[in-house]
C-alpha positions in Angstrom: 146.9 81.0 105.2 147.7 77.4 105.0 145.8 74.6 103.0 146.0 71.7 106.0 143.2 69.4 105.1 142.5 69.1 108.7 140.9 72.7 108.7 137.1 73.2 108.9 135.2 76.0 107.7 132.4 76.8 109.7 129.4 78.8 109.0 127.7 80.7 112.0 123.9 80.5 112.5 123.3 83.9 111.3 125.4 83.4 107.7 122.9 80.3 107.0 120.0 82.2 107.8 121.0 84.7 105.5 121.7 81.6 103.2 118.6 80.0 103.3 116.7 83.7 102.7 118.6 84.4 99.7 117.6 80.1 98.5 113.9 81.1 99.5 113.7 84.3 97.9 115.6 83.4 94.6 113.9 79.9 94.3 110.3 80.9 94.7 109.8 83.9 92.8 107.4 82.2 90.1 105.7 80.5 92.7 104.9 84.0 94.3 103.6 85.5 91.2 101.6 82.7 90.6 99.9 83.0 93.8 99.1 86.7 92.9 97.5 86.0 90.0 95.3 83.1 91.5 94.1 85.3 94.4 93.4 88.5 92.0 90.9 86.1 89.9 89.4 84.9 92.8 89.1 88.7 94.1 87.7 89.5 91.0 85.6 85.9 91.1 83.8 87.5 94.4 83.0 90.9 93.4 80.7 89.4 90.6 78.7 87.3 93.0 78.5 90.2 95.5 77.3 92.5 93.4 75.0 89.5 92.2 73.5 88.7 95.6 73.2 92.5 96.2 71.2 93.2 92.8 68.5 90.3 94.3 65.7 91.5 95.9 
């Protein structure tokens, strides 16, 4: 293997898919468990008022 500076690398489509996966995965894994915890108090925000509009005659 030489060290030309004239050589490229070049990436193929499939090893920056794989790239960008690993960059969305690793980078919003905060962000996910944030979103969990929103949606579970909102859950749990919506079973009180069901089970208010059920108790009213």
């Amino acid at each position: 293997m030489s060290d030309a500076p004239d050589q490229k690398v070049s990436l193929g489509c499939g090893t920056l898919i794989v790239i960008g996966l690993i960059v969305l995965f690793l980078g919003n894994a905060n962000d996910t468990k944030d979103v969990e915890r929103k949606l579970d108090a909102m859950n749990k925000k919506l079973e009180r008022i069901e089970k208010r509009l059920e108790s009213r005659p």
